[in-house]
VOPAGU-2260 file (C-alpha; in pm, 1 decimal, decimal comma):
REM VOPAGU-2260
SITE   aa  ch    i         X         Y         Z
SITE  UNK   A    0    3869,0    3064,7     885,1
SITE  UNK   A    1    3748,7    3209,4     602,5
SITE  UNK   A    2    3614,0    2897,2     441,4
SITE  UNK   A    3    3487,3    2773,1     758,2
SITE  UNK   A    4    3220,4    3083,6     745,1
SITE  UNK   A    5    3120,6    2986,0     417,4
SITE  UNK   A    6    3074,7    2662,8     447,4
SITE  UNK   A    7    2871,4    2752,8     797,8
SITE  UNK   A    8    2662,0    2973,1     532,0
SITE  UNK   A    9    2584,1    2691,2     333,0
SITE  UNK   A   10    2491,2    2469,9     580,5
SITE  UNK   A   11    2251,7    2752,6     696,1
SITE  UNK   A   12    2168,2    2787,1     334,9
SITE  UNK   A   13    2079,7    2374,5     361,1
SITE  UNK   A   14    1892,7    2410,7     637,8
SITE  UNK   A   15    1645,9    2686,1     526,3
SITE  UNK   A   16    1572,2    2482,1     204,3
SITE  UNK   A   17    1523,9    2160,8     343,0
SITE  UNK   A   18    1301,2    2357,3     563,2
SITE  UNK   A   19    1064,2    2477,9     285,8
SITE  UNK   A   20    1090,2    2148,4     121,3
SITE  UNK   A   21     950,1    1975,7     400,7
SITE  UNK   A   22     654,7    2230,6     455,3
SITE  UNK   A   23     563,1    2259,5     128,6
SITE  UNK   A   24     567,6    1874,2     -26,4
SITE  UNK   A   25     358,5    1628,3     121,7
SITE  UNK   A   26     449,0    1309,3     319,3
SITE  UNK   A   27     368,1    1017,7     105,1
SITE  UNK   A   28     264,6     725,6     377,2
SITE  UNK   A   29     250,1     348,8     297,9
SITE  UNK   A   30     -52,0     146,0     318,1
SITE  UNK   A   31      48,7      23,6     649,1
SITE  UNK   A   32     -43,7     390,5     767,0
SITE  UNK   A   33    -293,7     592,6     579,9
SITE  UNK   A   34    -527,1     241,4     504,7
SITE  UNK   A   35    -619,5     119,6     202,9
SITE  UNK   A   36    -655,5    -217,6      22,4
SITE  UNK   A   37    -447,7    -517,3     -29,4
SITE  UNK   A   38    -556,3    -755,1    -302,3
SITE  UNK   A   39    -358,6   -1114,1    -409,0
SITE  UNK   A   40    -435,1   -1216,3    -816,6
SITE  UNK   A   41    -374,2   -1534,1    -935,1
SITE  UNK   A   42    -234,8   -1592,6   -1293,9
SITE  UNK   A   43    -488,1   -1886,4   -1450,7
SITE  UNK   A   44    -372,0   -2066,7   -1794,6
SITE  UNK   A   45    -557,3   -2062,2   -2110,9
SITE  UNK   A   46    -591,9   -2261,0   -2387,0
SITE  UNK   A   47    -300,6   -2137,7   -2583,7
SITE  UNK   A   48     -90,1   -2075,9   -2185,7
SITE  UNK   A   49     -67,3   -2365,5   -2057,1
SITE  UNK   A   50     162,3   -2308,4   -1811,8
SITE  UNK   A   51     255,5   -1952,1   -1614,5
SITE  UNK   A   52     614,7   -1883,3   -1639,4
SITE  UNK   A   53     822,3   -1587,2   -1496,8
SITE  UNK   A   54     784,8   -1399,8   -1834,1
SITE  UNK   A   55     400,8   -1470,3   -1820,6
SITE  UNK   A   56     397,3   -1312,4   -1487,1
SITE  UNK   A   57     650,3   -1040,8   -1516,8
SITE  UNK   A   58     435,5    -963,2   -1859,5
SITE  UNK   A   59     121,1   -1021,7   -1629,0
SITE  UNK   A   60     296,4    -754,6   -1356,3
SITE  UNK   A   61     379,3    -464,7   -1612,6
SITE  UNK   A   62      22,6    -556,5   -1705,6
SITE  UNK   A   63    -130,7    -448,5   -1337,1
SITE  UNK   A   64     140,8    -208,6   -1293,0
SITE  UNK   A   65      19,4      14,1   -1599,0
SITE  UNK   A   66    -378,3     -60,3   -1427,8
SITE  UNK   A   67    -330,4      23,2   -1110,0
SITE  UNK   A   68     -94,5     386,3   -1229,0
SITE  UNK   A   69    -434,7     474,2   -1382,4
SITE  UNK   A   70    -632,8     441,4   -1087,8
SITE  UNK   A   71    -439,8     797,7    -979,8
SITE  UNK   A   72    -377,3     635,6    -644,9
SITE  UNK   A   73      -5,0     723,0    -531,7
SITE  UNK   A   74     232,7     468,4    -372,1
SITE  UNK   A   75      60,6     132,1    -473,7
SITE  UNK   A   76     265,2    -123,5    -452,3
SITE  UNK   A   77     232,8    -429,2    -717,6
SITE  UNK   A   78     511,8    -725,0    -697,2
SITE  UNK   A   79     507,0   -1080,0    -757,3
SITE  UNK   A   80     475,4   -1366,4    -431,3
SITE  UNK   A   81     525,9   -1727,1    -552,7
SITE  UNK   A   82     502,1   -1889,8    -903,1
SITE  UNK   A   83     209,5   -1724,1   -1032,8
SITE  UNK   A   84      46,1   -1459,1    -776,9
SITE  UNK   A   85      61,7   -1076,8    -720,3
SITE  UNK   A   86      11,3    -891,6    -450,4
SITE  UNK   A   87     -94,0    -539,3    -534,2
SITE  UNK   A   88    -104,2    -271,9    -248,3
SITE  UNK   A   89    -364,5      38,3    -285,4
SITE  UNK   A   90    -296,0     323,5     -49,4
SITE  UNK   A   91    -649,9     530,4      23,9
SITE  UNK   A   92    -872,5     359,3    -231,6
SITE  UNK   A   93   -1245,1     480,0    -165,1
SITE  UNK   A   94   -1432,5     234,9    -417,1
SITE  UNK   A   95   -1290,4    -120,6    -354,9
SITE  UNK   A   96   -1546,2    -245,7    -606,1
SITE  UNK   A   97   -1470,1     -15,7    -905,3
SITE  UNK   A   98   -1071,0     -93,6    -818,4
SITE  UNK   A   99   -1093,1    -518,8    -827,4
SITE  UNK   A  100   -1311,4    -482,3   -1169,5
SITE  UNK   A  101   -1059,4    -196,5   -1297,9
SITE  UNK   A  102    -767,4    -441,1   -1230,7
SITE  UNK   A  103    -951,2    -748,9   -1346,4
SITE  UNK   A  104   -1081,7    -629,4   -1678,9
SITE  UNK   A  105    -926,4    -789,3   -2000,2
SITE  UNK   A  106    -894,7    -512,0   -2194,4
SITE  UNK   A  107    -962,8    -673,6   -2524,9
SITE  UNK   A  108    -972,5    -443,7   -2840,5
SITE  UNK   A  109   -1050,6    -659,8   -3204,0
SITE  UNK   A  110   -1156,4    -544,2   -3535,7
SITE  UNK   A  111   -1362,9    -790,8   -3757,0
SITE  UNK   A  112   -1538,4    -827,6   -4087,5
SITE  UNK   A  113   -1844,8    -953,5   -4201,4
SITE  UNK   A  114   -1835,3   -1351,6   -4249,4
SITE  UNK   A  115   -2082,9   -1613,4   -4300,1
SITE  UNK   A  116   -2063,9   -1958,6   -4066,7
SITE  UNK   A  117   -2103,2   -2270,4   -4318,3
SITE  UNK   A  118   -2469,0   -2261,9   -4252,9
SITE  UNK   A  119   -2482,8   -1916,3   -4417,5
SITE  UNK   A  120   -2551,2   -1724,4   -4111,7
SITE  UNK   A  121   -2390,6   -1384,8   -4104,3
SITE  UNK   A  122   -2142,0   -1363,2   -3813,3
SITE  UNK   A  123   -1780,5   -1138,3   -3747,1
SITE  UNK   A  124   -1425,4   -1241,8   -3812,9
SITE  UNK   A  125   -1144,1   -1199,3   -3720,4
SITE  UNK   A  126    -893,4    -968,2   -3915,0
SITE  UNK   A  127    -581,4   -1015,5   -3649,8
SITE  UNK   A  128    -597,9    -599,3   -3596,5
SITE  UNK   A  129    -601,1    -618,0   -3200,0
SITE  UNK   A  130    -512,5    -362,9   -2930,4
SITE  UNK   A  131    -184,4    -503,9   -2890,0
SITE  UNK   A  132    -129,4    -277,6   -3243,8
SITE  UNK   A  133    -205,0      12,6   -3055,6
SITE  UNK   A  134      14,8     313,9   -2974,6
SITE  UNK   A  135    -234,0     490,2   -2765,7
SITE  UNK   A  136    -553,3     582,8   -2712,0
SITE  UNK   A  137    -753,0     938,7   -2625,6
SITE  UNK   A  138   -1048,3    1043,8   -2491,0
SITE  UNK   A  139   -1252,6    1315,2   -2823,7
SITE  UNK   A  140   -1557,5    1436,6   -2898,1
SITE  UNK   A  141   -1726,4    1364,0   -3265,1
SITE  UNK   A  142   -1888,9    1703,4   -3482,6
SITE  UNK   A  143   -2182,6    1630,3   -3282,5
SITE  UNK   A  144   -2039,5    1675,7   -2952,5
SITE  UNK   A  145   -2049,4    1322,7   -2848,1
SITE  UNK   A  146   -1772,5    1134,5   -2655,0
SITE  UNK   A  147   -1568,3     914,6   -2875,4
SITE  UNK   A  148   -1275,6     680,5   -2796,4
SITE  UNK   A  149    -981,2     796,4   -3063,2
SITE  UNK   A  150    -756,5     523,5   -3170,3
SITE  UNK   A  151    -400,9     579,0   -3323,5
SITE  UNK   A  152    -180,7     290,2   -3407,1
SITE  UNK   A  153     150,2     215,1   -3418,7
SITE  UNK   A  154     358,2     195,3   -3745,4
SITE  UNK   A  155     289,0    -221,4   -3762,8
SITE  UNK   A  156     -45,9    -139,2   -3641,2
SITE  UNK   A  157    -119,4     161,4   -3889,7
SITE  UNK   A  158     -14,1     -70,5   -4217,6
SITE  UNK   A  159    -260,9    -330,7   -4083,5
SITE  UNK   A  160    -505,7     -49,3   -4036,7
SITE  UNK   A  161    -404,9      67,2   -4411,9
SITE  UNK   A  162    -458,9    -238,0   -4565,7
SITE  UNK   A  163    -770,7    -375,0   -4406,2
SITE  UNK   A  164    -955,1     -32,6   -4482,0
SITE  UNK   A  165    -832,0    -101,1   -4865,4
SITE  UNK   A  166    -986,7    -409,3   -4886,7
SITE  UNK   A  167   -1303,9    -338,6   -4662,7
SITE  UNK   A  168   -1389,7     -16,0   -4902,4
SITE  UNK   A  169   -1798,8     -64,8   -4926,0
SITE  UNK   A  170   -1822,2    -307,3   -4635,3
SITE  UNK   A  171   -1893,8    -272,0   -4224,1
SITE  UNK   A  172   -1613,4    -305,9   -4015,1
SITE  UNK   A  173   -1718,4    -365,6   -3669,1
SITE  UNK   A  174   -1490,0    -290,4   -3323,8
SITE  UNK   A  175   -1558,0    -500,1   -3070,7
SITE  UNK   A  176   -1414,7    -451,7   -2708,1
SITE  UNK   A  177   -1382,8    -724,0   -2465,8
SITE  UNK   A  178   -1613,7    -924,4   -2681,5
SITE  UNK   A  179   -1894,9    -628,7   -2750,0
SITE  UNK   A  180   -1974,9    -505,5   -3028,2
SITE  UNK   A  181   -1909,4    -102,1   -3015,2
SITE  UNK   A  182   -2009,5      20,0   -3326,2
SITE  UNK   A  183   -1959,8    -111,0   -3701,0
SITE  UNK   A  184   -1875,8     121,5   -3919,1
SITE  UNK   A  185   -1892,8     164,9   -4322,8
SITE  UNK   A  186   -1544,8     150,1   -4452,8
SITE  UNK   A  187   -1596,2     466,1   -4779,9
SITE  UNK   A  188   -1225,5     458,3   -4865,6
SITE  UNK   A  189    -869,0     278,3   -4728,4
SITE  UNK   A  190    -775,6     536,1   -4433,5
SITE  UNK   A  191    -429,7     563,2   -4397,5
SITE  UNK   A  192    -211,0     738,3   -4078,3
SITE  UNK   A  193    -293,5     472,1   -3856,1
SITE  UNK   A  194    -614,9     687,8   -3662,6
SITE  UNK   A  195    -934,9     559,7   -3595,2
SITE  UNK   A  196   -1197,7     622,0   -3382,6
SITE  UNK   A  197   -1493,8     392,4   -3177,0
SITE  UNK   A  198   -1804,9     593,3   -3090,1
SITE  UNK   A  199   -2069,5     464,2   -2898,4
SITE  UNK   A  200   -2347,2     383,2   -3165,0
SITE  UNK   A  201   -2642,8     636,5   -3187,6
SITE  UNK   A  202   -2693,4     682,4   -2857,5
SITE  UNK   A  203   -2327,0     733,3   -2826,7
SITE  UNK   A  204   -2073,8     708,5   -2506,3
SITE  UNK   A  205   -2138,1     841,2   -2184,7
SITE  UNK   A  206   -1810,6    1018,3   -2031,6
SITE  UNK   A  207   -1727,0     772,3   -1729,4
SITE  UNK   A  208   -1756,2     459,4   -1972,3
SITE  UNK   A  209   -1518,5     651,9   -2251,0
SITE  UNK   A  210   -1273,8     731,7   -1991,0
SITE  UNK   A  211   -1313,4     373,4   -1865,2
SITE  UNK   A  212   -1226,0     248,0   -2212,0
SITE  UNK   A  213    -954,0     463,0   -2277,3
SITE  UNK   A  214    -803,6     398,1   -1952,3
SITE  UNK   A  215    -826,1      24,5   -2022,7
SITE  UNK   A  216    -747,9      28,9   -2400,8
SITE  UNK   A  217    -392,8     257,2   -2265,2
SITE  UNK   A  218    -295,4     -17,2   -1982,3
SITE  UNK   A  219    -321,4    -262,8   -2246,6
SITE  UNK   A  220    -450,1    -650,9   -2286,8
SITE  UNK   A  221    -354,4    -936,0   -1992,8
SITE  UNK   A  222    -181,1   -1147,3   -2075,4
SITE  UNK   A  223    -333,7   -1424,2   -1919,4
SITE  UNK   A  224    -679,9   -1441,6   -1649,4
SITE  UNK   A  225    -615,6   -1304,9   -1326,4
SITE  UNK   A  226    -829,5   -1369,0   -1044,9
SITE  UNK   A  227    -849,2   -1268,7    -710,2
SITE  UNK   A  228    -819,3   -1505,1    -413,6
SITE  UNK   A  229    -768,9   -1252,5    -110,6
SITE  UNK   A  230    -834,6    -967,0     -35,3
SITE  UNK   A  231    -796,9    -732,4     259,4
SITE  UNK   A  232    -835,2    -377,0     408,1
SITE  UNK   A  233    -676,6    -108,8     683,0
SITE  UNK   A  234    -823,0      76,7     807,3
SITE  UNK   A  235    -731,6     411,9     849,0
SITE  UNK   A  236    -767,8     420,1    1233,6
SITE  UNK   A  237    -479,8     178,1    1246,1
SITE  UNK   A  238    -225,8     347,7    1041,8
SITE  UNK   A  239    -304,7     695,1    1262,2
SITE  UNK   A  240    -229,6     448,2    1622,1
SITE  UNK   A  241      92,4     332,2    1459,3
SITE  UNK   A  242     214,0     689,1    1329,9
SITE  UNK   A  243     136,0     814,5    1669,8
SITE  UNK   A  244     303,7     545,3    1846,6
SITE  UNK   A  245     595,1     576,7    1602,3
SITE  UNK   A  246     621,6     983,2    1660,6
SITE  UNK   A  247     651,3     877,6    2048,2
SITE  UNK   A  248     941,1     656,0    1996,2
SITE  UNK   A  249    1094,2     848,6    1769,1
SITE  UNK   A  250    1075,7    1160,5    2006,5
SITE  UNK   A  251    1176,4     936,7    2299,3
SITE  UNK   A  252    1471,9     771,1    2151,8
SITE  UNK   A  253    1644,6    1114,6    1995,1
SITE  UNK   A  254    1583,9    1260,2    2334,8
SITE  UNK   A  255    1776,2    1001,1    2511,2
SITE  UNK   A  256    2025,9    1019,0    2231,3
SITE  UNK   A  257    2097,8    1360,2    2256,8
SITE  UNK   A  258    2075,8    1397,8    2657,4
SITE  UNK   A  259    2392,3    1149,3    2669,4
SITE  UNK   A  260    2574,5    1304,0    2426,7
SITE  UNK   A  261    2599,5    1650,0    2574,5
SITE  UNK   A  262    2635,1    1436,0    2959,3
SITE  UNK   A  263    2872,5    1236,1    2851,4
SITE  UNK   A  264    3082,6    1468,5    2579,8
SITE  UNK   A  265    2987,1    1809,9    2674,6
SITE  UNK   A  266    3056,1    2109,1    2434,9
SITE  UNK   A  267    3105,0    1835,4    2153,3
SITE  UNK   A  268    2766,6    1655,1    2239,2
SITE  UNK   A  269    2568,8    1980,0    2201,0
SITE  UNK   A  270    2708,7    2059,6    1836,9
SITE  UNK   A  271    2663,2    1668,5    1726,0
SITE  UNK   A  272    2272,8    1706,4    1872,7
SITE  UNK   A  273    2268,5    2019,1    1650,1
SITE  UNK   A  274    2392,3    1830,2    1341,7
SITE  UNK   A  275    2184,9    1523,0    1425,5
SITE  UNK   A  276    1902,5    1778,9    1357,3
SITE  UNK   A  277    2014,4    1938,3    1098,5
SITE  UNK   A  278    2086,7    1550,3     962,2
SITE  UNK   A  279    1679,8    1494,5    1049,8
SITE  UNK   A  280    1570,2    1779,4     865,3
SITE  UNK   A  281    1799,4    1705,2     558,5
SITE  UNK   A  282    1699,8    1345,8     543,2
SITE  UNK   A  283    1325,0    1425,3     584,4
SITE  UNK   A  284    1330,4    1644,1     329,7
SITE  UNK   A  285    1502,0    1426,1     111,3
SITE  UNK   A  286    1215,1    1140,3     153,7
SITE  UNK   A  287     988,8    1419,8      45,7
SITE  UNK   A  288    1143,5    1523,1    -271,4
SITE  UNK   A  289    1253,8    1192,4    -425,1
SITE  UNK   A  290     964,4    1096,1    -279,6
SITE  UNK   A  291    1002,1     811,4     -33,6
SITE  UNK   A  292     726,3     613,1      96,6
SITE  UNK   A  293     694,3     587,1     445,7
SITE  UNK   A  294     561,5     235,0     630,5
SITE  UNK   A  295     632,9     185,5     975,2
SITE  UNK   A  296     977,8     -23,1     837,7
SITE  UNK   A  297    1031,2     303,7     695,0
SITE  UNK   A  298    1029,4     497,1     971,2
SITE  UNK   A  299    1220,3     230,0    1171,9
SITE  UNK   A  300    1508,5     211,7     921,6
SITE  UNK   A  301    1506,9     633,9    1002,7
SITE  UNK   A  302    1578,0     541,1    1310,3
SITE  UNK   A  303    1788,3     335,7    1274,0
SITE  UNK   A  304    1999,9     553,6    1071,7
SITE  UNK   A  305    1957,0     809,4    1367,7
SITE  UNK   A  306    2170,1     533,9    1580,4
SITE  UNK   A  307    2458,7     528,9    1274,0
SITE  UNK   A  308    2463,2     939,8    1299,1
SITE  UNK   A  309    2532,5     964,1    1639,2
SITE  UNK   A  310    2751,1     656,6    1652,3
SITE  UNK   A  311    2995,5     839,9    1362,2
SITE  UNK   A  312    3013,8    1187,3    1600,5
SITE  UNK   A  313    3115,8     909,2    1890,2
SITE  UNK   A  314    3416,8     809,9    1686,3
SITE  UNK   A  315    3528,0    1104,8    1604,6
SITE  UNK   A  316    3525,9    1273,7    1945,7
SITE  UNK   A  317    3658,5     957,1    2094,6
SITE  UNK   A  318    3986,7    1012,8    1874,1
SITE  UNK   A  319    3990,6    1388,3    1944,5
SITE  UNK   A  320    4027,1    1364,0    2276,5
SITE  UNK   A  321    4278,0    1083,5    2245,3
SITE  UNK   A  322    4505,5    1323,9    2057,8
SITE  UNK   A  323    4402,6    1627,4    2365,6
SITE  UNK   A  324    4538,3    1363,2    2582,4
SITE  UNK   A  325    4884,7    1382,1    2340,2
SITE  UNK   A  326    4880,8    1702,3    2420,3
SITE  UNK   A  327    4798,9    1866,6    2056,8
SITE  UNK   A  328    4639,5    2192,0    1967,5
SITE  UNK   A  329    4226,4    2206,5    1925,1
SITE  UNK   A  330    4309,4    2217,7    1540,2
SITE  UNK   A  331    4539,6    1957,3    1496,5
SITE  UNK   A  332    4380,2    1727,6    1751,7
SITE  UNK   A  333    4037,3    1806,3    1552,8
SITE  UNK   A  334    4169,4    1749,7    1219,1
SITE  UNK   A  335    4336,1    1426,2    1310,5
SITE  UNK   A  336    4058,2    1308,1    1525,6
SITE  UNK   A  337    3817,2    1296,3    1198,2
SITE  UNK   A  338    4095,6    1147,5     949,0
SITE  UNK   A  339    4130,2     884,8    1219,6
SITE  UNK   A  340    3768,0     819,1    1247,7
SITE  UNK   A  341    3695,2     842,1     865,5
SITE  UNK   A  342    3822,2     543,7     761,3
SITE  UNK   A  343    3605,7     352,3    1023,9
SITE  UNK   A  344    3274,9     553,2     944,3
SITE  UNK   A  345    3355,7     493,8     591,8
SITE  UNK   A  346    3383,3     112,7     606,5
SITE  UNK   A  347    3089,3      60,7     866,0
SITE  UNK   A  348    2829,5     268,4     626,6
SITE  UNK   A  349    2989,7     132,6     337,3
SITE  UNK   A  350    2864,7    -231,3     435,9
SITE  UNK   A  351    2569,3    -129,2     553,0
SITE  UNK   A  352    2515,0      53,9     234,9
SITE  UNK   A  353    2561,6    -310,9      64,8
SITE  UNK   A  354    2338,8    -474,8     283,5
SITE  UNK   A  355    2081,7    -241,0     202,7
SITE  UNK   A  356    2129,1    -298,0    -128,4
SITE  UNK   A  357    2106,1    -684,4    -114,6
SITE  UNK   A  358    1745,0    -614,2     108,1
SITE  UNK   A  359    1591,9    -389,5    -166,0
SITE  UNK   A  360    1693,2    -561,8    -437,1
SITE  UNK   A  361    1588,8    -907,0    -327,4
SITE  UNK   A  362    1314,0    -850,3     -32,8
SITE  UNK   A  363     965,0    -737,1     -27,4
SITE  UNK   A  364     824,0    -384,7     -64,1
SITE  UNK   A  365     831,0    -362,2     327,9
SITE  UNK   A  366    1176,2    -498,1     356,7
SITE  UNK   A  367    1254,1    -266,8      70,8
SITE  UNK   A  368    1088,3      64,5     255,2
SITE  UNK   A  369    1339,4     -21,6     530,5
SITE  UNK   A  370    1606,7     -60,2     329,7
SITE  UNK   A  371    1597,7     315,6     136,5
SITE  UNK   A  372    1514,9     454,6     389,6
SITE  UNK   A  373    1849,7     348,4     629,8
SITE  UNK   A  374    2054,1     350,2     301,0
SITE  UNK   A  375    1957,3     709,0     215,5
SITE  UNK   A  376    2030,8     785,0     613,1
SITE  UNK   A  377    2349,0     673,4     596,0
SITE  UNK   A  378    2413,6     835,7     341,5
SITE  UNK   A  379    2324,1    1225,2     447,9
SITE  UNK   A  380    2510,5    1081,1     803,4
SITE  UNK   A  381    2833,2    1082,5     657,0
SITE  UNK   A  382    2773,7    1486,5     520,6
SITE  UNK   A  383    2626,7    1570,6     838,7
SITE  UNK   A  384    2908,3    1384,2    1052,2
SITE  UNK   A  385    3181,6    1525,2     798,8
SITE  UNK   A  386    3119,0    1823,7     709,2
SITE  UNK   A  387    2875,5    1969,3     989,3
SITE  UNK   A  388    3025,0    1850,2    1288,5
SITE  UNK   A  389    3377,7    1926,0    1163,3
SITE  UNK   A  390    3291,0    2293,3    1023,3
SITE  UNK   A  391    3113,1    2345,0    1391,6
SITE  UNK   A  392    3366,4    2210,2    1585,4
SITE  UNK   A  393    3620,8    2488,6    1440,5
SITE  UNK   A  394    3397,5    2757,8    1458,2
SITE  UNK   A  395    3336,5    2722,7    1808,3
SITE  UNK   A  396    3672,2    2610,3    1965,5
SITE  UNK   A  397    3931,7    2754,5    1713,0
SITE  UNK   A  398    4267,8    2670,0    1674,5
SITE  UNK   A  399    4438,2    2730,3    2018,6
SITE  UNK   A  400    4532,0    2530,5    2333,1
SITE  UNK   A  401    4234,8    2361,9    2537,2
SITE  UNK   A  402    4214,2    2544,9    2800,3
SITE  UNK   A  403    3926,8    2422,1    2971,2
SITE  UNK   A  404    3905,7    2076,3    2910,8
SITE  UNK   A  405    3587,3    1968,1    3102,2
SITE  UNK   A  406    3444,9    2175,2    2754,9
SITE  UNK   A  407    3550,5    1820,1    2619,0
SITE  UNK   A  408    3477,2    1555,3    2937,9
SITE  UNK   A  409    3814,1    1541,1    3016,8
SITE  UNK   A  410    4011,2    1640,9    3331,2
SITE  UNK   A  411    4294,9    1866,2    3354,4
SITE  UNK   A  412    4559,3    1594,6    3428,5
SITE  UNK   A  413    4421,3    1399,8    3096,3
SITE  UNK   A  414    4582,3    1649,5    2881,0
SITE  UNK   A  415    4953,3    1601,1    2764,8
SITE  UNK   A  416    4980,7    1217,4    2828,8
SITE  UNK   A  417    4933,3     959,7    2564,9
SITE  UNK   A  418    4647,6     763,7    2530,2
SITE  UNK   A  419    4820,9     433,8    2672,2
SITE  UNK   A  420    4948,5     620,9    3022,9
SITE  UNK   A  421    4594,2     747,5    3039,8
SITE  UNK   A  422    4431,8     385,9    3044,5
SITE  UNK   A  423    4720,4     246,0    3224,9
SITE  UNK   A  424    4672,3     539,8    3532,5
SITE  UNK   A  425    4299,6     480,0    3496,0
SITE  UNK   A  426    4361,6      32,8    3527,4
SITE  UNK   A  427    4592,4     128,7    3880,7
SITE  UNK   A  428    4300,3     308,0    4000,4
SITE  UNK   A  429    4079,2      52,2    3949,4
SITE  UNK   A  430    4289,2    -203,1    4146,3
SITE  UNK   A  431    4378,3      46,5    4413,9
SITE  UNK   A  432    4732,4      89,4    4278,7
SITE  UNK   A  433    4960,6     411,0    4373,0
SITE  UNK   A  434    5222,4     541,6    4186,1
């Protein structure tokens, strides 16, 4: 008994934290319910691409991925639909304009030297010191107080650097990003430790386009064009319908749930009702903390997994009050009805589990939202069905004789027969049989 109080302490102990959790961390929703923006880019070739492959595009993805981070929206969603499109999800986005020409930008940092053309006119080259040699990039101001862009390069990056500063010593070496020219520079003396610096000429950078740049410069190049060919919004006045509606069914269907399990299993009904909640509040909090993003599939794969709870506290009291019937004691008849059951709970959540799986691994960021979300759930089902039910069941009824067996839903000349004499009695009713 005395572990049975403990453990009912740190269930309690459970319950108060996923408690806090849930009131203090915020609900992250998915586009389908706060609004936002939902943009399709198509990969285009290039003179030296002439064809998009998958490493093109999953090059093109990580590409986006590292764009759209910057943006500071949470939750956007960027995955691959067909041979060469993306479809890139933005949760809450206030400037649609600023986001398509964020995400659409090349990004392309060179460094050049002064050159003649055969004619004699002066003109840049190229020196083959690109962004790609970057390690990061940071957002300074100079000894005058002006915003500069500050450069460091990584180690192939910085011997480039090194070397084209030796050889430059006395010349202009201009920085040009995404084909203009940023400022040009005197190269005194060969710079080594891979740092630089672009500042915006004498009139120098204003903050929003240094932070643009560095923002750009740190999500790095595309590797090929990317255009858009659709784009589309929700609004916000959608998503707040569907939560609503979704709250209503949700409230609706655990209502029902919980109604027939104290009708139809009494004593045992109320405690699996109490551990279906504490299962809800567990879960919820859960989503919060990893955090999980909610979209209506979401919510419907919660459920779901609502359905799996309850249906694990059915098999278990169904094989409890098989072995009342053989007439054993509330513990033994407790203890064997969940080792019974275990073995089916464990195999039915086990292939759901895999199925789950399978869906978020191969499906689409919808299908994947459902899939976490009733994976997780069947998960916390099986601790809540276990442990929770079990430790509750003990507490309450003890380890004596059932004396009142309607506690249960059964009748009094149920108890003491086996399970088989039961059904048979119950068949010869049916058919108007006496004994």
């Amino acid at each position: 008994m005395k572990n049975k109080i403990l453990m009912f302490w740190f269930i309690v102990a459970v319950v108060i934290v996923s408690s806090i959790l849930i009131f203090v961390k915020p609900t992250k929703l998915g586009l389908d319910l706060v609004g936002g923006s939902r943009l399709i880019l198509e990969a285009e070739t290039t003179d030296t691409i002439a064809k998009i492959t998958p490493d093109v595009m999953s090059r093109l993805q990580f590409a986006i991925e590292q764009r759209v981070n910057k943006l500071g929206v949470a939750e956007t969603v960027v995955q691959q639909v067909g041979e060469k499109r993306l479809l890139i999800e933005i949760p809450n986005v206030t400037d649609l304009k600023e986001a398509k020409a964020f995400i659409g930008e090349t990004a392309q940092l060179e460094f050049k030297r002064e050159g003649k053309l055969p004619d004699g006119t002066p003109t840049w080259e190229s020196t083959g010191l690109t962004g790609r040699d970057l390690s990061k990039s940071i957002l300074s101001t100079d000894s005058s107080g002006q915003w500069v862009v500050s450069l460091e390069f990584n180690s192939e990056g910085a011997k480039k650097f090194a070397e084209l500063t030796k050889e430059l010593v006395g010349q202009q070496m201009a920085i040009f990003f995404d084909g203009e020219l940023q400022s040009a520079p005197r190269v005194n003396e060969a710079i080594y430790g891979g740092k630089a610096q672009i500042s915006g000429g004498e009139s120098g950078f204003a903050y929003e386009e240094a932070e643009r740049m560095v923002n750009l410069l740190n999500a790095g190049a595309l590797p090929v064009p990317a255009k858009i060919v659709e784009e589309n919004t929700v609004g916000p006045t959608l998503g707040a319908d569907s939560v609503a509606k979704s709250k209503k069914a949700g409230i609706i269907g655990l209502s029902a749930v919980m109604l027939f399990m104290i009708l139809f299993y009494r004593v045992p009904g109320i405690i699996a009702d109490i551990a279906l909640v504490i299962y809800s509040l567990i879960l919820f909090a859960l989503f919060k903390t990893i955090p999980v993003t909610l979209t209506l599939a979401g919510i419907a794969g919660f459920i779901l997994s609502i359905g799996m709870a309850v249906d694990a506290n059915i098999l278990i009291f169904e094989r409890t009050k098989e072995e009342l019937r053989a007439g054993r004691n509330l513990f033994t008849a407790i203890n064997s009805g969940f080792d019974r059951a275990f073995t089916s709970i464990f195999d039915s959540n086990m292939t759901t589990v895999i199925t789950c799986t399978i869906l978020y691994l191969l499906g689409t960021s919808i299908v994947k939202g459902f899939a976490l979300t009733l994976a997780l759930g069947v998960a916390v089902s099986m601790f809540s069905a276990i442990t929770v039910t079990k430790n509750f069941m003990h507490l309450i009824f003890g380890t004596g004789e059932l004396k009142h067996p309607g506690l249960f839903g059964l009748r009094k000349d149920e108890i003491g027969q086996s399970y088989e004499a039961v059904e048979t009695k119950r068949e010869k009713a049916r058919f108007g049989i006496l004994d």
